[in-house]
MITOR-194514 format. One line per 5 residues: their letters; for each residue z, x, y of N, C-alpha, C. Coordinates in Angstrom, 3 decimals. Layout:
BEGIN
a> Z,X,Y,Z,X,Y,Z,X,Y ~ ...
END
This chain:
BEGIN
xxxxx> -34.203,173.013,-79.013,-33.885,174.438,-79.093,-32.507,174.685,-78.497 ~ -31.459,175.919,-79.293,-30.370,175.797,-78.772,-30.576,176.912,-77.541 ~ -29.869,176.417,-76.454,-30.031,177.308,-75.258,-28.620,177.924,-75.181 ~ -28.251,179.040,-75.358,-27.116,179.692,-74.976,-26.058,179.846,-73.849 ~ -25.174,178.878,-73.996,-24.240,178.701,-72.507,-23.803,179.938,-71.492
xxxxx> -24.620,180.059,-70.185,-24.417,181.636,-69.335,-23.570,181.242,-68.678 ~ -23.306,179.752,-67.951,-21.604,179.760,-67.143,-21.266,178.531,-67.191 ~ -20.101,178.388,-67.121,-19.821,177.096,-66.877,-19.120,176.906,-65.208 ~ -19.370,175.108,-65.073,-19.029,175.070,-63.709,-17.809,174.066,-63.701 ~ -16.814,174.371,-63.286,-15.458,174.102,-63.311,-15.399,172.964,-62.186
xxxxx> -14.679,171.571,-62.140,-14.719,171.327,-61.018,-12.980,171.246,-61.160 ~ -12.524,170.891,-59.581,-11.092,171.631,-59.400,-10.231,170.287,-59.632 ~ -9.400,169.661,-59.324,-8.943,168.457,-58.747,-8.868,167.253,-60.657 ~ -7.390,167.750,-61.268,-7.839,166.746,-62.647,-8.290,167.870,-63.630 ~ -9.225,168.958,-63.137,-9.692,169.378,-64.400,-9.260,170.913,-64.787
xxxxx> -9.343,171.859,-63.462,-8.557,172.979,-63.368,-6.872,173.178,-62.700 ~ -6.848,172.393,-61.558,-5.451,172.151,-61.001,-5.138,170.961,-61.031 ~ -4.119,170.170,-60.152,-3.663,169.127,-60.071,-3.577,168.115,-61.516 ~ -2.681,168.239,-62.247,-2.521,167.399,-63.468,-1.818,166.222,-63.054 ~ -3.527,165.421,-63.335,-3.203,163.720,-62.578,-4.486,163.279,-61.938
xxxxx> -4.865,164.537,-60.919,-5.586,164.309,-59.688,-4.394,163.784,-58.811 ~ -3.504,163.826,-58.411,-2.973,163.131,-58.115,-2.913,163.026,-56.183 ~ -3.370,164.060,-55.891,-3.610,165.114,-54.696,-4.125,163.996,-54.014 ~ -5.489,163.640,-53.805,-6.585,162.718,-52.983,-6.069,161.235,-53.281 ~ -5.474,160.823,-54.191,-5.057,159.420,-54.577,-3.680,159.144,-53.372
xxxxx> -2.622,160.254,-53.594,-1.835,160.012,-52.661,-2.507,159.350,-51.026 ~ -3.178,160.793,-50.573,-3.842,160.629,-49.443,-4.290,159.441,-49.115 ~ -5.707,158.927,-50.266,-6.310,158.003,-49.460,-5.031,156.496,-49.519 ~ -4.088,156.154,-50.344,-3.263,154.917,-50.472,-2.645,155.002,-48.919 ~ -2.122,156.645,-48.807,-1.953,156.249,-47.043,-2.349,156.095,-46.011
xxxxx> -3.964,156.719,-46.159,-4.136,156.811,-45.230,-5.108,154.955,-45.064 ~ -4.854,154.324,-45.993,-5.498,153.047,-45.520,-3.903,151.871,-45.084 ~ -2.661,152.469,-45.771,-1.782,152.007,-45.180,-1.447,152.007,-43.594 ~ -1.830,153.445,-43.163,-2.025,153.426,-41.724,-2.844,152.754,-41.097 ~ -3.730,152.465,-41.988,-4.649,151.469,-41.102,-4.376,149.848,-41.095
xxxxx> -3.286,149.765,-41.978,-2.773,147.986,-41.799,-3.336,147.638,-43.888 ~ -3.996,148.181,-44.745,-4.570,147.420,-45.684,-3.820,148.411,-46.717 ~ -3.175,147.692,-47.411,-2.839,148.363,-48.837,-3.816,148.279,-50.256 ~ -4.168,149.626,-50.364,-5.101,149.656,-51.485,-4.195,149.845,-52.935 ~ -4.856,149.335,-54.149,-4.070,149.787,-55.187,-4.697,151.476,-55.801
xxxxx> -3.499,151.883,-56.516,-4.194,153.096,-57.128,-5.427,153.278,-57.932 ~ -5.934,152.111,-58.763,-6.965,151.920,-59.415,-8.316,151.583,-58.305 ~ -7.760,151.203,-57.132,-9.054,151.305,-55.988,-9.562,152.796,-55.516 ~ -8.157,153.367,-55.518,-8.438,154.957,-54.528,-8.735,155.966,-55.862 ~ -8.679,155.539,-57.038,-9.035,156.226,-57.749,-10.874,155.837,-58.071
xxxxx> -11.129,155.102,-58.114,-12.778,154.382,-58.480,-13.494,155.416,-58.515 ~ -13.749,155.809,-57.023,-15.101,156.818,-56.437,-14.150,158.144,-56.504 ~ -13.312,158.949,-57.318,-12.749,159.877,-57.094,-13.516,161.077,-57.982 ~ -14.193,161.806,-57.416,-14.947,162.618,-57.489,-16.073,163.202,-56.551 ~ -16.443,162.165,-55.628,-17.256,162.113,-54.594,-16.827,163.085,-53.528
xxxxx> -17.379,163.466,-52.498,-17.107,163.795,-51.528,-16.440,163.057,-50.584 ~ -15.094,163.868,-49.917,-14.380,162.494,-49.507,-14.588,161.271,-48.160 ~ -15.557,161.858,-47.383,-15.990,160.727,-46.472,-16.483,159.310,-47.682 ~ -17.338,159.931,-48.645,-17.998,158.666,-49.000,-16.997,157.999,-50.234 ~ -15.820,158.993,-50.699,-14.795,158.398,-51.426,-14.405,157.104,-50.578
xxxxx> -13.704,157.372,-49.240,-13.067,156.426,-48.718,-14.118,155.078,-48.121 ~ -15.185,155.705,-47.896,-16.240,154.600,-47.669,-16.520,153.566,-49.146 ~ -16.666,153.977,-50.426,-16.524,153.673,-51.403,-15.706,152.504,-51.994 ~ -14.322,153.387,-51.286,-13.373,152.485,-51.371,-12.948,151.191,-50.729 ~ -13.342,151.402,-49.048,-13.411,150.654,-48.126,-14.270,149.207,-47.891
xxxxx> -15.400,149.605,-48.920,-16.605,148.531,-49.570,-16.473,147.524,-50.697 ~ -15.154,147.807,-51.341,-14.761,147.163,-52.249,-14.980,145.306,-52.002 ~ -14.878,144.525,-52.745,-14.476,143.231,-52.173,-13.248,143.115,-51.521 ~ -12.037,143.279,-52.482,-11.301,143.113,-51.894,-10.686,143.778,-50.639 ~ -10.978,145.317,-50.708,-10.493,145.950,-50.019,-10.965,145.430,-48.275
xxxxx> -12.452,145.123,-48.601,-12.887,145.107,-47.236,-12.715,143.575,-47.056 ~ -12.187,142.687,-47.581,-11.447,141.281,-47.221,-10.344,141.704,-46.481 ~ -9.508,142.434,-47.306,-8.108,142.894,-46.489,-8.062,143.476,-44.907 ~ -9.584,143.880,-45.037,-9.079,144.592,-44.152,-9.519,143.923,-42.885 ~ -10.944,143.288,-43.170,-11.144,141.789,-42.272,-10.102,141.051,-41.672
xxxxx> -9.185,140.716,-42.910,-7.826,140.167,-42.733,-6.811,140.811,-40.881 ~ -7.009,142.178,-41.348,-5.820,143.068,-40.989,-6.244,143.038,-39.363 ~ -7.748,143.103,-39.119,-8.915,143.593,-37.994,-9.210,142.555,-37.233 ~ -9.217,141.089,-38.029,-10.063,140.786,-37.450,-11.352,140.682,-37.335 ~ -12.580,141.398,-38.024,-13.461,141.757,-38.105,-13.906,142.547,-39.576
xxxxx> -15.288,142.626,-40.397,-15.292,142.950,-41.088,-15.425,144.945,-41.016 ~ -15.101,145.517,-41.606,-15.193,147.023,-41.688,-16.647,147.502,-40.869 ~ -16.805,148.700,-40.500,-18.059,149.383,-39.771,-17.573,150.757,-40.082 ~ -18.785,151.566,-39.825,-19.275,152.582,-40.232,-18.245,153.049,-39.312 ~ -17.914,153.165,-37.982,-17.077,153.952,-37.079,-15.480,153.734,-37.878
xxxxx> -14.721,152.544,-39.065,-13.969,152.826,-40.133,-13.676,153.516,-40.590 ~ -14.675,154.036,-41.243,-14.798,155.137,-42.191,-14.556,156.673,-41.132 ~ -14.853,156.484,-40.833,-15.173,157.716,-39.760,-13.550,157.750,-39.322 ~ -12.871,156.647,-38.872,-11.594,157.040,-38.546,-11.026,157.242,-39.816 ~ -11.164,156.631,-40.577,-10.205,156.472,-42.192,-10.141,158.580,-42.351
xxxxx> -11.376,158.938,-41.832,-11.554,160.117,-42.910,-11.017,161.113,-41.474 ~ -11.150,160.843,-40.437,-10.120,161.934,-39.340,-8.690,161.832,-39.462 ~ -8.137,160.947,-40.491,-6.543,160.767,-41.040,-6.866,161.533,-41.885 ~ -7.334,161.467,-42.612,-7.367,162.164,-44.113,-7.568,163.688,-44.404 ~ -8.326,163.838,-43.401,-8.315,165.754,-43.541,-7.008,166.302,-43.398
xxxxx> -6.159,165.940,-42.128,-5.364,166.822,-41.904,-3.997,165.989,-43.204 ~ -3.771,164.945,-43.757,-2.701,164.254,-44.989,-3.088,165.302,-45.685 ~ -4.416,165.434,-46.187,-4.961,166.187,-47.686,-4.523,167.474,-47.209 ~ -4.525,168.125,-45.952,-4.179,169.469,-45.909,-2.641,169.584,-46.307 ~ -1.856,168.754,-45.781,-0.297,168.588,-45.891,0.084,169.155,-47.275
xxxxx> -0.497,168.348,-48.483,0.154,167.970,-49.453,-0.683,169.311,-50.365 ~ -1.870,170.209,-50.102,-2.365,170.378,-51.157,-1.397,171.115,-51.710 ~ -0.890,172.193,-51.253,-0.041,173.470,-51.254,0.410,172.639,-52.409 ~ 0.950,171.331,-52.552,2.338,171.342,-54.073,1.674,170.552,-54.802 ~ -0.057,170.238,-55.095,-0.633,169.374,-56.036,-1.727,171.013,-56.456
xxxxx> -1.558,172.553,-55.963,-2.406,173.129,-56.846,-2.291,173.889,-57.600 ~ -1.295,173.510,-57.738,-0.512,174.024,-59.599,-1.690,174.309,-61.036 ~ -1.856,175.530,-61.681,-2.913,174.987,-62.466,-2.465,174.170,-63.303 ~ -3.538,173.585,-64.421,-2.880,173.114,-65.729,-3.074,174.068,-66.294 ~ -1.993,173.630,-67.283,-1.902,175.163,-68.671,-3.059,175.261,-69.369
xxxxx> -3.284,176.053,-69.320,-4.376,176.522,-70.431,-5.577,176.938,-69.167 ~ -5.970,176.607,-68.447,-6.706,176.785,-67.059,-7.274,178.033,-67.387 ~ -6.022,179.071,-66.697,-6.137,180.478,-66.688,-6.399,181.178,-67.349 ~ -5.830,180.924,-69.234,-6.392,181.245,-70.066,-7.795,181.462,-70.413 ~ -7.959,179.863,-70.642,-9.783,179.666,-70.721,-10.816,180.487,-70.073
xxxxx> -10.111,180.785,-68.499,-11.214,181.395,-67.843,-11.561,183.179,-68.413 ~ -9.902,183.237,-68.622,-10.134,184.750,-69.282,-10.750,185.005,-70.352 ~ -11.132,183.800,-70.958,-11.861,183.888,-72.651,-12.663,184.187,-72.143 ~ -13.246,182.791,-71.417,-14.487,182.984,-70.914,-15.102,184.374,-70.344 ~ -14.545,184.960,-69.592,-14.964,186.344,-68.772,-14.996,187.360,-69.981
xxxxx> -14.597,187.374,-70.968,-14.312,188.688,-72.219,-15.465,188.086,-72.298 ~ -16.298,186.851,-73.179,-17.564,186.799,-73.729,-18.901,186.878,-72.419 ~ -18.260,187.593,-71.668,-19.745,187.433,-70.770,-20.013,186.234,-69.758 ~ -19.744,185.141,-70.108,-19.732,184.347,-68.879,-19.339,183.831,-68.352 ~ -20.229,183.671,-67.534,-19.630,183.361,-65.532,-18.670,182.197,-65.618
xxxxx> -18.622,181.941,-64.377,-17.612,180.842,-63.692,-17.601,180.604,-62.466 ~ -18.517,179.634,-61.980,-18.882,178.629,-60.609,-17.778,177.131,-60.446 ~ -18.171,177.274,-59.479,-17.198,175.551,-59.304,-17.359,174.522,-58.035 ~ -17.128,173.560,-58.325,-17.714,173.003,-57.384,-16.757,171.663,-57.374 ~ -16.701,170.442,-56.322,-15.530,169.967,-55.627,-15.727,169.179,-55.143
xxxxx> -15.137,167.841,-54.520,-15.212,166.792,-53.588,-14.307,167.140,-52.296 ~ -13.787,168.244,-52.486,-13.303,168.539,-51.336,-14.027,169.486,-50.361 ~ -13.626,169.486,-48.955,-14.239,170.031,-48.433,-13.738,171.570,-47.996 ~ -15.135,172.636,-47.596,-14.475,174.247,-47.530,-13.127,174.167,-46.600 ~ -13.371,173.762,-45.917,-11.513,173.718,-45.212,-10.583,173.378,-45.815
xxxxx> -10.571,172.410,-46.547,-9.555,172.077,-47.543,-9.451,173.459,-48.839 ~ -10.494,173.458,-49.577,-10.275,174.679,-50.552,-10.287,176.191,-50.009 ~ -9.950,176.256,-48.607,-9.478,176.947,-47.858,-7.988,177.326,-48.186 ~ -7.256,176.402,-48.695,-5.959,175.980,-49.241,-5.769,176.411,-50.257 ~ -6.542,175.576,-50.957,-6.389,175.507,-52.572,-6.826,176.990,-53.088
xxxxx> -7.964,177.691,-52.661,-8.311,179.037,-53.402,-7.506,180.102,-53.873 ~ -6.786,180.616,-52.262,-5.910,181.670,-52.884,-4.850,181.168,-53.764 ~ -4.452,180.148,-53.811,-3.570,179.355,-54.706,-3.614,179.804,-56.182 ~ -5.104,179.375,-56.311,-4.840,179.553,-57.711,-5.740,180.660,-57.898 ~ -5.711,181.581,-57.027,-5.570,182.697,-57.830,-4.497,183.899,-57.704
xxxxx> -4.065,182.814,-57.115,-2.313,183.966,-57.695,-1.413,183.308,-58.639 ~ -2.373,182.562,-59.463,-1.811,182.055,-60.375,-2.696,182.302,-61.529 ~ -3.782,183.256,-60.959,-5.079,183.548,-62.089,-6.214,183.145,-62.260 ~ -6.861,182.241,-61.292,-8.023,181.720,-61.535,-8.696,181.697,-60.412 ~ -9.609,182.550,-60.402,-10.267,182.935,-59.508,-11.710,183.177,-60.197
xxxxx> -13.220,181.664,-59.901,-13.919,181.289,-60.292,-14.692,182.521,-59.221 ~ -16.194,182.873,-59.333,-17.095,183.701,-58.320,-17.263,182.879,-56.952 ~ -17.330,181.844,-56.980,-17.449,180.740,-56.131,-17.227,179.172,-55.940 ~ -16.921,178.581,-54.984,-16.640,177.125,-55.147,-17.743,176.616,-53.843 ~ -19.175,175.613,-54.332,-19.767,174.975,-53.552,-18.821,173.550,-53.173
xxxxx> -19.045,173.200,-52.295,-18.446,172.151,-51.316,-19.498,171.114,-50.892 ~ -19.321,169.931,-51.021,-20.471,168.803,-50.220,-20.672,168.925,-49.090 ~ -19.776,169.323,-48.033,-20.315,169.819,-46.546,-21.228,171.257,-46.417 ~ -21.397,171.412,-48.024,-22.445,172.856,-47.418,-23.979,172.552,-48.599 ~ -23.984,171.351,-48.891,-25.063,171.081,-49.432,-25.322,169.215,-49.116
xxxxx> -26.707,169.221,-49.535,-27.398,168.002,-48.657,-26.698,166.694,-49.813 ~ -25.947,166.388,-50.736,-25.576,165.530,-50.941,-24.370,165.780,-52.024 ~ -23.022,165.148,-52.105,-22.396,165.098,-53.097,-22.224,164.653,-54.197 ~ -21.273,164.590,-55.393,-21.867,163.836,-56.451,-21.557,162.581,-56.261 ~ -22.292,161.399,-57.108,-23.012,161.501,-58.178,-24.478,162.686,-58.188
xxxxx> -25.305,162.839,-57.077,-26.127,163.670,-56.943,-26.102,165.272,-57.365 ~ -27.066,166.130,-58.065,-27.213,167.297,-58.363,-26.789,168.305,-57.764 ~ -26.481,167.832,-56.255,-26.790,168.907,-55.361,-26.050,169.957,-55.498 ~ -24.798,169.712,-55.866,-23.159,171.386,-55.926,-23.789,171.605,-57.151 ~ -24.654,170.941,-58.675,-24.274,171.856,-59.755,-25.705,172.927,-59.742
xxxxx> -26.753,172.062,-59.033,-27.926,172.967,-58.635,-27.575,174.365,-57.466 ~ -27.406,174.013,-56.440,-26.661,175.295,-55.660,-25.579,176.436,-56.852 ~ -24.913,175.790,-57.538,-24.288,176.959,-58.099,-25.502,177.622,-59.090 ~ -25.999,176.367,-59.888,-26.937,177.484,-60.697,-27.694,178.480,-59.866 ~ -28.070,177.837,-58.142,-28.709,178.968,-57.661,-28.033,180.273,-57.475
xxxxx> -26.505,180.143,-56.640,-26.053,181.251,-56.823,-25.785,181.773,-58.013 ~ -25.762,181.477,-59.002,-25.341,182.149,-60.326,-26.829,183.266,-60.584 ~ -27.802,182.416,-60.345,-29.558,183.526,-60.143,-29.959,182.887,-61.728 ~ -29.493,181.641,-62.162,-29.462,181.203,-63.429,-30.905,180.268,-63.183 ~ -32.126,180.533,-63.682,-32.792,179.285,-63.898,-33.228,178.235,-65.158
xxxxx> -32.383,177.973,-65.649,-32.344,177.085,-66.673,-30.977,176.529,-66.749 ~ -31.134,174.964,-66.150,-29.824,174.576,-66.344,-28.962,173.728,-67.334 ~ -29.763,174.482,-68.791,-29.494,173.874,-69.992,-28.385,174.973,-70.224 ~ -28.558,176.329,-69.410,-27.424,177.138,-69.787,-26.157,176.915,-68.569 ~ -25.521,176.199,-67.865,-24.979,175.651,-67.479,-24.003,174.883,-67.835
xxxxx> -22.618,174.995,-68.297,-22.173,173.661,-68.468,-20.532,173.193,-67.454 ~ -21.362,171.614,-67.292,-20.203,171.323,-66.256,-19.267,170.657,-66.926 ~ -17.853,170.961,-66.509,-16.882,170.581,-67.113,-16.451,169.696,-65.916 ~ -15.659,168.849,-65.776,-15.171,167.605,-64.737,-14.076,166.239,-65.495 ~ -13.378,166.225,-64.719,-12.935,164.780,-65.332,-12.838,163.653,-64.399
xxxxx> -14.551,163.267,-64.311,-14.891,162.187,-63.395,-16.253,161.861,-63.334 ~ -16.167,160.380,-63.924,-17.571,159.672,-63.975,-18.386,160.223,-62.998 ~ -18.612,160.346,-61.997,-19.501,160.894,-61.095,-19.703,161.986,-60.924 ~ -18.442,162.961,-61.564,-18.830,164.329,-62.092,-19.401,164.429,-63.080 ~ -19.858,164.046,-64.888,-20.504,164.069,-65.310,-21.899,163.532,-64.587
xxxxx> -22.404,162.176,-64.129,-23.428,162.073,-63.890,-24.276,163.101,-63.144 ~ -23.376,163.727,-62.363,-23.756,165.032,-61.235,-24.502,166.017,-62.676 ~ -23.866,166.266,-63.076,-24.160,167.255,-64.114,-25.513,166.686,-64.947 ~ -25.545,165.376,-65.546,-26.781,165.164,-66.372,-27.605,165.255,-65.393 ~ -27.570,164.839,-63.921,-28.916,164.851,-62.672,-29.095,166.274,-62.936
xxxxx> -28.427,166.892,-62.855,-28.773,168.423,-62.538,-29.111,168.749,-64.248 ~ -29.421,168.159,-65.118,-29.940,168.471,-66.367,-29.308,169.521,-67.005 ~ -28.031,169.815,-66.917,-26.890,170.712,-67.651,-26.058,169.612,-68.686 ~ -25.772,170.619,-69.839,-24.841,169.847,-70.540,-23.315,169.448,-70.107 ~ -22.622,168.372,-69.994,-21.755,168.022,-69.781,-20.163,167.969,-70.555
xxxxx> -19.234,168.601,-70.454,-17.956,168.346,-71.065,-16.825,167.589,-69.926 ~ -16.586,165.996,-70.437,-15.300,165.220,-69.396,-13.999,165.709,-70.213 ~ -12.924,165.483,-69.203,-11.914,166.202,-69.717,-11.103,164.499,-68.968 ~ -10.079,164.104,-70.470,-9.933,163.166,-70.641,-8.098,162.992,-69.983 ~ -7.129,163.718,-70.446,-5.412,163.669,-70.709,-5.452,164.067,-69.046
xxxxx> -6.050,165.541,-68.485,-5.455,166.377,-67.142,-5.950,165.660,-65.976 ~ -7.017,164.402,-66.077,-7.829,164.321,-64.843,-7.515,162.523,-64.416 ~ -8.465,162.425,-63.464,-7.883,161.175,-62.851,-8.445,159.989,-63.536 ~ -9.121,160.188,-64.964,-8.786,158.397,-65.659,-7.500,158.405,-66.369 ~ -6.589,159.049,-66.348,-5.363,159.146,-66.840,-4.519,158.682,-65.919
xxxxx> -4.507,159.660,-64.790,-4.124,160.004,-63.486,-2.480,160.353,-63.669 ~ -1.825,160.598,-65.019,-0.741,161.264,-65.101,-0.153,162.563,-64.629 ~ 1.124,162.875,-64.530,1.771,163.732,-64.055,1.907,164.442,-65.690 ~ 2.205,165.860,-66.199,2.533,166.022,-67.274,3.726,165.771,-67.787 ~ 4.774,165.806,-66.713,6.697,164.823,-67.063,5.582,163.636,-67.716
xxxxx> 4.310,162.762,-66.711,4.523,160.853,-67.212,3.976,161.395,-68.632 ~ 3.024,162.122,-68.884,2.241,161.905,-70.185,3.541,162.387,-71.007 ~ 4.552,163.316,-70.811,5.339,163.704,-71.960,5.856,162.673,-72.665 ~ 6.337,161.761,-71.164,7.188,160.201,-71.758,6.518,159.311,-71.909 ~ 5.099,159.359,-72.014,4.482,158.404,-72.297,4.748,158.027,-74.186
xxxxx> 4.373,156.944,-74.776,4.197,156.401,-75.922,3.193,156.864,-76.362 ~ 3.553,157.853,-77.762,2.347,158.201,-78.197,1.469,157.260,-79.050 ~ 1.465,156.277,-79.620,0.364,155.071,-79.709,-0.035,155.044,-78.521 ~ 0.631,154.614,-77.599,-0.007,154.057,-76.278,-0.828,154.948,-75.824 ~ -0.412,156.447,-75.761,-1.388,157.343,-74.933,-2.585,157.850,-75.828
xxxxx> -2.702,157.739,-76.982,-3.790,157.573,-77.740,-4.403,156.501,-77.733 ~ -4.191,155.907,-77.766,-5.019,154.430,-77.127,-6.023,154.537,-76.372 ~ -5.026,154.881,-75.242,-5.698,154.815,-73.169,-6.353,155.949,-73.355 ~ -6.091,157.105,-74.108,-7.327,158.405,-73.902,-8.546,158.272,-75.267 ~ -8.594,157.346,-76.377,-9.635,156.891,-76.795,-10.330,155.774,-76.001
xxxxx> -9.686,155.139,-75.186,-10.512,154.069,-74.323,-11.139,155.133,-73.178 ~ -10.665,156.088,-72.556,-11.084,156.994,-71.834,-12.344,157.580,-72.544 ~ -11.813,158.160,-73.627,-13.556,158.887,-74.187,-14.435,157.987,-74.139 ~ -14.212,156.892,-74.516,-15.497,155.839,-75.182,-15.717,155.587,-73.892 ~ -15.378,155.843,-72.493,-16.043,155.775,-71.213,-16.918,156.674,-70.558
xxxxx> -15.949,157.720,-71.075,-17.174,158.922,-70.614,-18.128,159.430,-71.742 ~ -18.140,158.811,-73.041,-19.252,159.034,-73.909,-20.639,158.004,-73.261 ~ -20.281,156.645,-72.968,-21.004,155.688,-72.553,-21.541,156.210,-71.158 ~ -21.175,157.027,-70.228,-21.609,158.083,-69.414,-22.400,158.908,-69.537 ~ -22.170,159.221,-70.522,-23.537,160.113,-70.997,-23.133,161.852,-70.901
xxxxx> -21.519,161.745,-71.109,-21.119,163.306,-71.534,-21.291,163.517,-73.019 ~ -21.420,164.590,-73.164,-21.979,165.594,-74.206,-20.805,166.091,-75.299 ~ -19.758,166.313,-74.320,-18.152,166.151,-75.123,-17.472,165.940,-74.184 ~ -16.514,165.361,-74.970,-15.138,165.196,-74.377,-13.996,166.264,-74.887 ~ -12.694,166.474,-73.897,-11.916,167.415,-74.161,-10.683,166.658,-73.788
xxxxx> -9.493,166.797,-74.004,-8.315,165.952,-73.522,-7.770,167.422,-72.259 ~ -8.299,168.507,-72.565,-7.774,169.515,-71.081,-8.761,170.630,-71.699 ~ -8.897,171.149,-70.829,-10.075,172.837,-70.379,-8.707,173.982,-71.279 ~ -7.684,173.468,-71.880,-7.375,174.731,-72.393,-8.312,174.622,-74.347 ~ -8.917,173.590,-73.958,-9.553,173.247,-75.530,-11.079,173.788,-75.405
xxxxx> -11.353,173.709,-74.199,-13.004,174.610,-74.126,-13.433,175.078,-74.797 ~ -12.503,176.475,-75.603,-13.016,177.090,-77.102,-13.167,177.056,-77.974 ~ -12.606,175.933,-78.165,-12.784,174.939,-79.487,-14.453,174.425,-79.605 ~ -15.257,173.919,-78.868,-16.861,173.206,-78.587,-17.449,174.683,-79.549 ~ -18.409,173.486,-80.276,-19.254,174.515,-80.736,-20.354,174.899,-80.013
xxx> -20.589,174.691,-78.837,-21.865,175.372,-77.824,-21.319,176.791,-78.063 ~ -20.390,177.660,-78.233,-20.194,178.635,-78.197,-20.624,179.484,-79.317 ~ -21.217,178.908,-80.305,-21.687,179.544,-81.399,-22.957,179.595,-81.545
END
């Protein structure tokens, strides 16, 4: 049965601002440089969607990473690691957000479609409320201003788990979360979304399996960047999203809207 879409849930980072993700990738490459171990970008990107204690724990668990860092220590990684890794990282991520929360184009638009036909707009994040403490008024003096943004420090688990897209359906007063749909561009953001039994749209060109700047994608090779964003879909189809979008200014295009 077709269930009629009442909101969608936006997540921020890749899919509404920052074209790249590029924001949390910076962060965590330094903040494990400070600690003696150089990670590559394809490491700090892996778990990027998560909440960020368990991003950097994620990351920190790697083989290699946690060889290196054995290497660096002396000793293999511990839980009190992580714990320092992520008291660097709050206040880096605060530094930098201010010039990574630029929207992407089409962002602002979309949301205004969206609001003329009636529905909502929730959102939800791997960052934490202090951080989108930052980021909020940002973008909405640039126009996008969702009813709310849940945070993993204010619910009992982050994604991959249900927990931010269930809390928003609660605040939304929505109980059916077939009318729900989460938009994200991140493996662990879709899975969040099928746990929470909402339909899913990954957004492929703006978010971090790309992890481009819009200058790199301009100069990118267009064979080449058709390539890397059909190898991208066929990842997040095998994920188990519902559609794919190359950016949220294409949202209106999906036929759920009919």
């Amino acid at each position: 049965m077709f269930v009629p879409i009442r909101a969608v849930l936006f997540d921020w980072a890749g899919t509404m601002i920052d074209h790249g993700s590029r924001a949390p990738v910076e962060v965590v490459l330094e903040v494990f440089h400070r600690h003696g171990v150089e990670v590559t970008e394809a490491e700090a990107r892996g778990p990027m969607g998560m909440a960020k204690d368990a991003h950097l724990a994620a990351v920190l668990n790697l083989t290699r990473v946690s060889a290196a860092w054995t290497a660096a220590h002396g000793r293999q990684p511990a839980a009190g690691d992580v714990e320092a890794l992520y008291r660097d990282f709050l206040p880096l991520q605060q530094q930098i957000l201010a010039s990574h929360s630029q929207l992407i184009p089409g962002a602002a638009t979309t949301a205004a479609w969206l609001k003329q036909r009636g529905i909502r707009i929730g959102s939800s994040t791997g960052y934490t409320r202090e951080l989108m403490a930052i980021v909020l008024p940002l973008a909405a003096k640039q126009g996008y201003a969702p009813e709310f943004c849940v945070c993993p420090d204010e619910v009992g688990a982050g994604r991959p788990a249900p927990d931010l897209n269930l809390r928003a359906m609660e605040r939304l007063g929505i109980d059916d979360p077939a009318a729900c749909l989460v938009v994200d561009d991140t493996v662990v953001g879709i899975a969040a979304g099928l746990a929470a039994g909402m339909p899913t749209v990954a957004v492929t060109r703006t978010g971090n399996a790309l992890g481009l700047s819009p200058e790199a994608v301009a100069a990118f090779d267009p064979a080449a960047l058709a390539a890397q964003l059909a190898t991208i879909t066929a990842t997040f189809r095998a994920a188990g999203a519902d559609h794919t979008l190359e950016t949220v200014a294409d949202l209106p295009s999906l036929p759920v809207w009919q």
